[in-house]
C-alpha positions in Angstrom: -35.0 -19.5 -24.8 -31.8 -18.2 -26.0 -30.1 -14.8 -25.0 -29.1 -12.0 -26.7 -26.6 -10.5 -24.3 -25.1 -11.6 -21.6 -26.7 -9.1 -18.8 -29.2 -6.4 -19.3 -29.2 -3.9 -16.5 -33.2 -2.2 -17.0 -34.2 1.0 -15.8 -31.9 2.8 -14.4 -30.8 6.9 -14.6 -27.4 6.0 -16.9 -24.6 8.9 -16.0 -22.1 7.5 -18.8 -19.1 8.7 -17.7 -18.8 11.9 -20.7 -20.0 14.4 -18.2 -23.3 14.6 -20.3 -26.7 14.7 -18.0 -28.0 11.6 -17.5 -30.5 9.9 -18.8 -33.1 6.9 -18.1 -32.8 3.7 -19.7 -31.2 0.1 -20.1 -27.4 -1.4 -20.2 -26.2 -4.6 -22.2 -23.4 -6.1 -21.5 -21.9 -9.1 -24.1 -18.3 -10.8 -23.5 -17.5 -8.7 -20.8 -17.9 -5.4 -22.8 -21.0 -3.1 -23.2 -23.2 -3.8 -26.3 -25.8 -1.6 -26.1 -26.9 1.7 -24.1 -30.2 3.2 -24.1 -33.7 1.0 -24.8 -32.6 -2.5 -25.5 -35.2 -4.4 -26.9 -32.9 -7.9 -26.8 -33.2 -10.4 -23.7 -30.4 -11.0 -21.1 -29.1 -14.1 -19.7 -29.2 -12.1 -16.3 -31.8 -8.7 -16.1 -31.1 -6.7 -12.9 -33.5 -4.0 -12.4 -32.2 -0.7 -11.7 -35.2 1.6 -11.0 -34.2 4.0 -8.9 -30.6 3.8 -9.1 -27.6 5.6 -10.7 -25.8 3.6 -13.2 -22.2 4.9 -13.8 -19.1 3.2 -15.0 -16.5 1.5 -12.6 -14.0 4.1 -10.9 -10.7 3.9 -11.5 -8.4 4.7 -8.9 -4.9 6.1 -9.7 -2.9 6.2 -6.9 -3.3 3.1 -4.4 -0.4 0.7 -2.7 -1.6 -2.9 -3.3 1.9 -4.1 -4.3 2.0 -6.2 -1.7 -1.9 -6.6 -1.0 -2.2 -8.1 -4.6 0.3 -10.9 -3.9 -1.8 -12.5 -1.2 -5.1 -11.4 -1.4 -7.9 -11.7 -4.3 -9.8 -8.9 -3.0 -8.4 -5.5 -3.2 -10.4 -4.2 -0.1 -11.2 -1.5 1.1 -11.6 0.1 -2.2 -13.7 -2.7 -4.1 -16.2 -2.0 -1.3 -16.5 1.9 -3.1 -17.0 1.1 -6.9 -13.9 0.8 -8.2 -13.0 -1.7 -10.4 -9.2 -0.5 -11.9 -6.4 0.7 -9.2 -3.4 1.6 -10.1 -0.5 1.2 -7.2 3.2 1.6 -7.3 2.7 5.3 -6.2 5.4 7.4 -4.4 8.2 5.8 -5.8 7.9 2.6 -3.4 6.9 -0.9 -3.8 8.7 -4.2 -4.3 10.2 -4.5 -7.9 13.4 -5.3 -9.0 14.5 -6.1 -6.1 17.9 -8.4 -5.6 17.4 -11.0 -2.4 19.9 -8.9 -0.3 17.9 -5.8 -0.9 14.5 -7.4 0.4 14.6 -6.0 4.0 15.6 -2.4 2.8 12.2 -2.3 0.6 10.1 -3.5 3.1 11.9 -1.3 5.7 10.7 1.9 3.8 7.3 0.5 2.7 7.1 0.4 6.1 7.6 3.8 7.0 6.2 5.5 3.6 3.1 3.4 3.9 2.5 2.2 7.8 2.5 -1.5 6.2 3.9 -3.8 9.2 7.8 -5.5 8.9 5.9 -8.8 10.0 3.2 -8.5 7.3 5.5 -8.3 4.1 8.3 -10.2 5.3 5.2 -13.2 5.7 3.0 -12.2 3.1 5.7 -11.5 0.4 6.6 -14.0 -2.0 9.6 -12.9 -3.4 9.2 -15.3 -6.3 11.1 -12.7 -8.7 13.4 -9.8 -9.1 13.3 -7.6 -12.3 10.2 -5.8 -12.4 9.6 -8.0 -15.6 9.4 -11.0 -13.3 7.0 -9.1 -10.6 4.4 -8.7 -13.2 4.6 -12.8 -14.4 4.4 -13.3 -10.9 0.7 -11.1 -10.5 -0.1 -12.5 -14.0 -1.8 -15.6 -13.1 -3.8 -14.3 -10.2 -7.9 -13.3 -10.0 -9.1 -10.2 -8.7 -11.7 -8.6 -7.8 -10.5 -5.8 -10.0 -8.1 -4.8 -12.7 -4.7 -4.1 -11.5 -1.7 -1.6 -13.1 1.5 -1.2 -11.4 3.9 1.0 -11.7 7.8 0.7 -11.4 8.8 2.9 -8.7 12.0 4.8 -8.3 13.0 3.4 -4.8 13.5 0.1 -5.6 14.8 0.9 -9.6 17.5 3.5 -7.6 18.6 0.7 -5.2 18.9 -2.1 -7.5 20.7 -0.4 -9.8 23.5 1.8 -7.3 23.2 -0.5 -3.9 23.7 1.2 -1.1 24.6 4.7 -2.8 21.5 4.7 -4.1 20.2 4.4 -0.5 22.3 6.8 0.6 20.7 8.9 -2.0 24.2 9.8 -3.4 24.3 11.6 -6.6 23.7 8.7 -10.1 26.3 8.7 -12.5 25.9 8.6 -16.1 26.5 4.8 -16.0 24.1 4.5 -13.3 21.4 6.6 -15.5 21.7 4.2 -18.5 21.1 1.6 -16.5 17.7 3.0 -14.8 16.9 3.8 -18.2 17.4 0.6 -19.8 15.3 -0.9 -17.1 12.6 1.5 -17.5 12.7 1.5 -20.7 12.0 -2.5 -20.7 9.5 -2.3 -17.8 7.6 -0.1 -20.2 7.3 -2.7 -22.5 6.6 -5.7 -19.9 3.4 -3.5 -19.2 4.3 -1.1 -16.0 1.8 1.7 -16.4 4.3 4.2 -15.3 7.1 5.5 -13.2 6.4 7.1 -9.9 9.0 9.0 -7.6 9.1 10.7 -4.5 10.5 14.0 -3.6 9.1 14.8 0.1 10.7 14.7 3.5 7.5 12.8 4.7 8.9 9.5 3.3 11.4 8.0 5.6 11.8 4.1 6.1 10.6 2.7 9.5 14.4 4.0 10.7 14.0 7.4 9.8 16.0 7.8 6.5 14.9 9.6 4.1 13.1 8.1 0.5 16.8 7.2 -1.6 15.0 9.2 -4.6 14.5 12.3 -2.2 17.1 14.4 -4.0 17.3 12.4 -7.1 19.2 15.2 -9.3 16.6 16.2 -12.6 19.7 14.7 -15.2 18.0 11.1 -13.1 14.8 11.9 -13.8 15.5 13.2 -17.0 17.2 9.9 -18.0 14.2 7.7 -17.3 11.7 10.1 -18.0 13.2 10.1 -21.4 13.2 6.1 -21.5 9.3 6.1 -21.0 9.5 8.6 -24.6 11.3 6.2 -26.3 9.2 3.7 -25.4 6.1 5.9 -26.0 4.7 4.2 -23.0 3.4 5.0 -19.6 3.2 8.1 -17.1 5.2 9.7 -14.5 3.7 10.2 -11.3 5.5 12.6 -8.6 4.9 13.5 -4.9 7.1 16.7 -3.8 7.3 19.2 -1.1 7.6 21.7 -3.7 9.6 23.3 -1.2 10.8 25.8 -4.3 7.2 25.7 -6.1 9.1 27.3 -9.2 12.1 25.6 -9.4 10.1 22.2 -8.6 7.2 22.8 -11.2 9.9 24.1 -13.9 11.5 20.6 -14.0 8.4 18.6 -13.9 7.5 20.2 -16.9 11.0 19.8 -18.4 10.2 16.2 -17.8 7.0 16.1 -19.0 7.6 18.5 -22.4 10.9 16.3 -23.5 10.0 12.9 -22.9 6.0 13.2 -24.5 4.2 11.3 -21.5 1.5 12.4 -19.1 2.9 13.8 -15.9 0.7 14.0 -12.9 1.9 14.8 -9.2 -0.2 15.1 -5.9 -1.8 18.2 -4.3 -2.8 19.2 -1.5 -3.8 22.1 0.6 -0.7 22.3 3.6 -1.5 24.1 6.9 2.0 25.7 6.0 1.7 27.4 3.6 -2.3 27.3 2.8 -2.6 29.2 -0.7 0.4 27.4 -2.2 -1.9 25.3 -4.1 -3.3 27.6 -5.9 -0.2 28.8 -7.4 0.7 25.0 -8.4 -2.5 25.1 -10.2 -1.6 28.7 -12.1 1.5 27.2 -13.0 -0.3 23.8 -14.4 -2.9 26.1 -16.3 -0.1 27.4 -18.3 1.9 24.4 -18.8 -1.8 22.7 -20.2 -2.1 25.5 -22.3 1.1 25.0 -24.0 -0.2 21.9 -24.6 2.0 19.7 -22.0 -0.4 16.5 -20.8 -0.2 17.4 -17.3 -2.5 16.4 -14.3 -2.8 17.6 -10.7 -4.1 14.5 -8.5 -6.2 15.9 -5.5 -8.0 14.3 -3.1 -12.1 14.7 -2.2 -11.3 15.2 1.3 -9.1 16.1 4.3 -6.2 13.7 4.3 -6.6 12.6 8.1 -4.8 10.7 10.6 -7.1 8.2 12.8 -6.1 7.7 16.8 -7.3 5.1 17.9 -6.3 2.2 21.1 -5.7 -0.5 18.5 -4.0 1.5 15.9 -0.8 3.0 15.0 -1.0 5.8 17.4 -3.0 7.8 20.1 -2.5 10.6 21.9 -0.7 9.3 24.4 1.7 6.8 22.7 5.0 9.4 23.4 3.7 9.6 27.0 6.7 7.6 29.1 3.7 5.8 31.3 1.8 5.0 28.5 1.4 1.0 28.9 2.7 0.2 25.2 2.3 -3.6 25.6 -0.8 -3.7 27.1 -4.3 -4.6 25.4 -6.4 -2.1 24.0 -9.2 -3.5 26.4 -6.8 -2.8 29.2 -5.5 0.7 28.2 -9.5 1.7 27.9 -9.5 0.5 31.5 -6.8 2.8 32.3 -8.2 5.6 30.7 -11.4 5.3 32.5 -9.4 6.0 35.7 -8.8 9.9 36.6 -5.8 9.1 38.5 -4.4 7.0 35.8 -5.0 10.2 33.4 -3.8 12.9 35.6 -0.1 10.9 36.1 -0.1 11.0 31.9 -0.8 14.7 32.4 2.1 14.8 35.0 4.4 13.5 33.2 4.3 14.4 29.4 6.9 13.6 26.3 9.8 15.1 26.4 9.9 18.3 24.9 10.9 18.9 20.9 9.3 15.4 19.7 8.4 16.5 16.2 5.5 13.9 16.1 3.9 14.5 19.3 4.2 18.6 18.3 3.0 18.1 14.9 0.3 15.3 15.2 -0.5 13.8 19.0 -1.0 17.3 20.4 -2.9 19.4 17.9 -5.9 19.5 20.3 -7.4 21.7 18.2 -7.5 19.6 15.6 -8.8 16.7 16.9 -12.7 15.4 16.1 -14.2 12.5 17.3 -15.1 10.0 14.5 -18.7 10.1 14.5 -21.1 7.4 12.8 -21.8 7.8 10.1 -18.4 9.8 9.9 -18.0 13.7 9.4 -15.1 14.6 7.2 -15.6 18.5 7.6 -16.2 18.7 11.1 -16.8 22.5 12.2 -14.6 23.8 15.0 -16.6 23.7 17.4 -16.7 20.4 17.5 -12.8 19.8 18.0 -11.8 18.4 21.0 -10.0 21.3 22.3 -13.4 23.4 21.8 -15.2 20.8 23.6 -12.4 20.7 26.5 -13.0 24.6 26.7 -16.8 24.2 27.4 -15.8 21.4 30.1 -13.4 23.4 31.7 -11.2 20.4 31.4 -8.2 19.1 30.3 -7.5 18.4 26.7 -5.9 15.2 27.8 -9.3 14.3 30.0 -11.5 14.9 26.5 -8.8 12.4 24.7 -8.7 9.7 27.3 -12.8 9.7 26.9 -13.0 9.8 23.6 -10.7 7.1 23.0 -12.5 5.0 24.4 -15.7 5.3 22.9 -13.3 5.0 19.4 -11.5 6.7 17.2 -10.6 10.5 17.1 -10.0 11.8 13.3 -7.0 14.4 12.6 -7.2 16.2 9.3 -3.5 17.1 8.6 -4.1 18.5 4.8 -6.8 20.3 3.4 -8.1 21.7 6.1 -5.8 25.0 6.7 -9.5 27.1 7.0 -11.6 24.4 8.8 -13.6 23.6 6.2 -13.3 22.1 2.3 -13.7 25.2 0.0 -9.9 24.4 -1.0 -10.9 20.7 -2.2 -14.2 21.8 -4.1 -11.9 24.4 -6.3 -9.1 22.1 -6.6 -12.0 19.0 -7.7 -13.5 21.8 -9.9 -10.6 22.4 -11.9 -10.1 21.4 -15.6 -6.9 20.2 -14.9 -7.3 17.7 -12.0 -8.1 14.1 -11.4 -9.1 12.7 -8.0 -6.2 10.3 -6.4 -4.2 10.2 -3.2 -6.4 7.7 -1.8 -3.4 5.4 -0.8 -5.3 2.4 -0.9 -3.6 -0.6 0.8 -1.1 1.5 2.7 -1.4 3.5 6.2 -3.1 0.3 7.3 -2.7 1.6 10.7 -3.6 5.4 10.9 -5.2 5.8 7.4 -8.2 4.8 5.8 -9.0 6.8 2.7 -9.5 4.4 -0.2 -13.0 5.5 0.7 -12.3 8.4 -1.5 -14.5 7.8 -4.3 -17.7 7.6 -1.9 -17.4 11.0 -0.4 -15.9 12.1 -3.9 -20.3 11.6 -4.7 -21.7 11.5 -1.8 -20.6 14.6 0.0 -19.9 16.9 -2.9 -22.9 15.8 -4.9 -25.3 15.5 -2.7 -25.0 16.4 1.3 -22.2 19.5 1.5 -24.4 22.9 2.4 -23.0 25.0 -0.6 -20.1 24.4 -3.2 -21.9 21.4 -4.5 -20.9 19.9 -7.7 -22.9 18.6 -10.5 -22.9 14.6 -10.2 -22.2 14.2 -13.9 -18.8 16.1 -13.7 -17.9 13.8 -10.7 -18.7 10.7 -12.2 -16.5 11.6 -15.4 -13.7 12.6 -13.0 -13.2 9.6 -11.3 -14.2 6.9 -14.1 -13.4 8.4 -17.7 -10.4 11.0 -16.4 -9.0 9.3 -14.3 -8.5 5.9 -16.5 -7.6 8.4 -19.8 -4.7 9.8 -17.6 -3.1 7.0 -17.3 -3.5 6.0 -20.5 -6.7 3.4 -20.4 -8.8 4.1 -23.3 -11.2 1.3 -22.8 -13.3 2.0 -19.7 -14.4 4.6 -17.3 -17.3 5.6 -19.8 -20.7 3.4 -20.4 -20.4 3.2 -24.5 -20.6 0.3 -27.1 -17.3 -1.4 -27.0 -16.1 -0.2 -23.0 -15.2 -2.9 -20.5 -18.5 -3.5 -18.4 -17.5 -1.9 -15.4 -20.3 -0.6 -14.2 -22.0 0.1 -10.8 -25.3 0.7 -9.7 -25.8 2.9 -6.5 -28.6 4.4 -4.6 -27.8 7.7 -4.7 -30.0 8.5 -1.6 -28.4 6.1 0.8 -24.9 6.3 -0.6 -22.6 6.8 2.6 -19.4 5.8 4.4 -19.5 3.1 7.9 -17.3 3.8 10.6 -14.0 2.4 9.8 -13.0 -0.3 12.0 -10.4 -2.8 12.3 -9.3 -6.0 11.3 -6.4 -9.0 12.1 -6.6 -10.7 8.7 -3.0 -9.1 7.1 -0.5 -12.1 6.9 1.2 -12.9 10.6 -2.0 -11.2 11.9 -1.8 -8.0 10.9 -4.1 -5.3 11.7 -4.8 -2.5 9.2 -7.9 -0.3 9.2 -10.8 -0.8 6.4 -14.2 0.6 6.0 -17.0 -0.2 4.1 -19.7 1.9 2.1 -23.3 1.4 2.3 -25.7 2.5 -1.1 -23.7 0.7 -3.8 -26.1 -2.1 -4.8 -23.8 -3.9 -6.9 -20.5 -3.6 -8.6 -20.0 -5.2 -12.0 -16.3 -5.9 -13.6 -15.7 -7.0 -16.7 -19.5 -8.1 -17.0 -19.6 -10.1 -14.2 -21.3 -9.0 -10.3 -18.3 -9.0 -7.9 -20.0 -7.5 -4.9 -23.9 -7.2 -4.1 -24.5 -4.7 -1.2 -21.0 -4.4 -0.6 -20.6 -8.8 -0.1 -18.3 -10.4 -2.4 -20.3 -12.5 -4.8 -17.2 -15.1 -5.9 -16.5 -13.8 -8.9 -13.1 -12.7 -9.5 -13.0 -11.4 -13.1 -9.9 -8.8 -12.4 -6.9 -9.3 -13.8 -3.0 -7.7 -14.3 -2.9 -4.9 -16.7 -0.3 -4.9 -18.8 0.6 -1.4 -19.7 -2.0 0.4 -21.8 -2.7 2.3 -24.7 0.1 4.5 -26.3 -1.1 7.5 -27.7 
């Protein structure tokens, strides 16, 4: 018997995407793009039955790092394991395009240290079959995913290949070195880049501790190729500051954003410096949305949060000078399980004014041990220097025990009060999208392209109070977040949408443990976890994952650029 569509999904509670409430009924999907919501009386080639289960469209996820991932892998993992179906990476200002052959160290060299990705991974997994950012794109444009792809052309390498090593040096552009960035973002643009990202924060150093080269990029730079992106009436700008001077920063972004016509988003967060200094960004952003400027704050749905852990990046004790570096993480658990071993660490303790073991390795206080399934708003109680207190113990004694039973979670932004009041305003406001998940980067201390899970899961369902309506989150992360960067065909379950859809049990949605893997190029570790509740994930029409395992299929693709407006 013949078909009339392709797949019919039966049954399930639709939540389209519009931020409407949802409603029960069917989903038919024809040539990869939805045919027909609502009862559909037609047969499908495939019928899944969705009784019971949320059907929403695919996320779309704005601000990953799979420049490199997407060169050697098929499956963008971790965040195909959480529903999304579109990333866009190229964030921050780094990634791997243009990029002349003696330049290739120096961009891995500050991937490296911007985005913990390993020097032995991308100087392996790399290709390096091209250097305009034209010829980066042919190069993805033959390759299957698991997902859509968009990247971006990011200021880093444009800065570098353009002024060599002044522009490494971060040494003021000329006006012949402007033209030039323009020209070439200007052409990017029209190869199919889906933006221009930058970064303006002190966090991003390459692995040798020099600052980003676009760290103090004067606004007449910006300004240039912000402008290019106008005259090509194509893509967005994406910016990550200190906002060191929140008023001077802001003014220029939306100098930026108000000459050149494109969407501007940057990333914000709450920091345990100054804690209410996002709420003034956001006063500011009202405004310049009032005025009509298309301007997004990205935020994130939880504490961004540094993992410790024996086989990662760093522990607590990795500064300490008899901390065995070279040894297995099987034998530094032995070594932690022996008092004398911990009391000599105790003894003898980093020297004094190390930035990182002040700022990150010591905040006992701030330390939580990873539970299963995991607890991204730990209460205080349960931090490690609380539970040291009880003990009458050392901190160190609580860290050396905890490691190694696993990991130990440090929350680093958004959680200047101990708790997530700050994200739920910041996910409630008119004028944000949920990003920052860094997907594909911090491989080693990092693990939050499970954003879009706790995004539903916790503020949907399981937080105490501050819940928000599961409509509104849907629409934020699908529809939103693909019309800010210009997509206008997915992220909402309509006649005519790409069918990217997924269906999820709502009751037993919820985040594993992560844990850790060797399968990066030259054996490469990097941190992934999985999501449990998302019964299947659909792209373009076709199932790509079935209880979180990869079916086959591999319907993604490059995006090349999107709609102008």
């Amino acid at each position: 018997m013949s078909s009339d569509f392709d797949l019919v999904i039966r049954n399930g509670h639709i939540v389209d995407g519009s931020g409407a409430p949802g409603l029960d009924g069917d989903v038919a999907v024809k040539d990869g793009r939805i045919a027909a919501v609502g009862v559909v009386s037609g047969r499908g080639a495939e019928e899944i039955d969705a009784k019971g289960l949320l059907v929403t469209p695919g996320f779309v996820d704005v601000h990953t790092h799979y420049d490199g991932q997407a060169t050697w892998d098929q499956r963008l993992q971790p965040s195909s394991w959480h529903g999304v179906t579109t990333v866009i990476a190229g964030n921050c200002g780094v990634g791997f395009a243009p990029c002349r052959v003696d330049d290739q160290d120096r961009l891995i060299r500050l991937m490296e240290g911007v985005e913990d990705l390993p020097f032995p991974v991308l100087k392996e997994g790399l290709p390096w079959n091209w250097q305009s950012f034209p010829d980066y794109l042919d190069s993805l444009s033959g390759r299957r995913f698991d997902m859509d792809v968009g990247l971006q052309l990011p200021h880093a390498a444009l800065r570098v290949f353009v002024m060599g090593e002044r522009g490494a040096n971060r040494e003021r552009a000329s006006a012949e070195d402007i033209a030039q960035m323009a020209a070439l973002a200007e052409a990017a643009m029209h190869a199919g880049a889906m933006g221009f990202s930058t970064s303006r924060t002190l966090n991003h150093r390459t692995s040798d501790g020099q600052p980003t080269p676009t760290l103090t990029a004067a606004e007449d730079e910006l300004m240039g190729i912000a402008l290019a992106l106008g005259r090509a009436n194509k893509g967005v700008l994406q910016f990550v500051s200190d906002f060191a001077d929140p008023d001077a920063e802001f003014a220029m972004l939306r100098r930026l954003c108000e000459a050149s016509g494109r969407p501007l988003s940057f990333s914000l967060a709450q920091s345990p410096v100054a804690p209410l200094g996002w709420r003034k960004l956001l006063d500011m952003l009202e405004q310049a949305t009032a005025a009509g400027l298309p301007m997004k704050a990205q935020v994130a749905s939880r504490p961004v949060g540094v993992l410790l852990g024996l086989d990662l990046t760093l522990n607590p004790f990795s500064l300490h000078p008899d901390w065995p570096k070279g040894a297995s993480p099987a034998e530094q658990a032995r070594l932690l399980a022996d008092p004398a071993f911990v009391a000599r660490l105790i003894a003898n303790p980093p020297a004094k004014g190390n930035a990182l073991g002040t700022a990150l390795l010591h905040r006992w206080g701030d330390m939580y041990q990873l539970s299963n399934p995991p607890n991204y708003e730990p209460l205080p109680e349960t931090s490690l220097a609380a539970e040291a207190m009880r003990r009458g113990v050392a901190y160190e004694m609580v860290a050396a025990e905890w490691l190694r039973q696993g990991m130990i979670y440090v929350p680093f932004l958004n959680f200047a009060d101990g708790d997530l009041d700050a994200v739920g305003a910041m996910l409630a406001h008119k004028d944000t999208i949920p990003g920052l998940s860094d997907g594909g980067a911090h491989v080693g201390m990092i693990c939050d392209g499970s954003f879009p899970t706790t995004l539903i899961s916790h503020w949907a369902r399981d937080r105490s109070h501050g819940r928000l309506p599961l409509e509104h989150l849907i629409k934020r992360q699908a529809h939103d977040t693909a019309r800010a960067v210009g997509l206008q065909d997915r992220g909402l379950i309509a006649p005519g949408q790409r069918a990217d859809l997924n269906l999820i049990d709502l009751d037993r949605l919820g985040l594993l443990p992560p844990e850790v893997a060797h399968d990066l190029p030259a054996g490469g570790r990097r941190l992934l976890q999985r999501a449990r509740g998302i019964r299947a994930t659909i792209v373009a029409g076709q199932t790509t994952y079935r209880d979180g395992e990869a079916t086959g299929a591999l319907p993604g693709r490059l995006l090349r650029g999107a709609t102008s407006d």
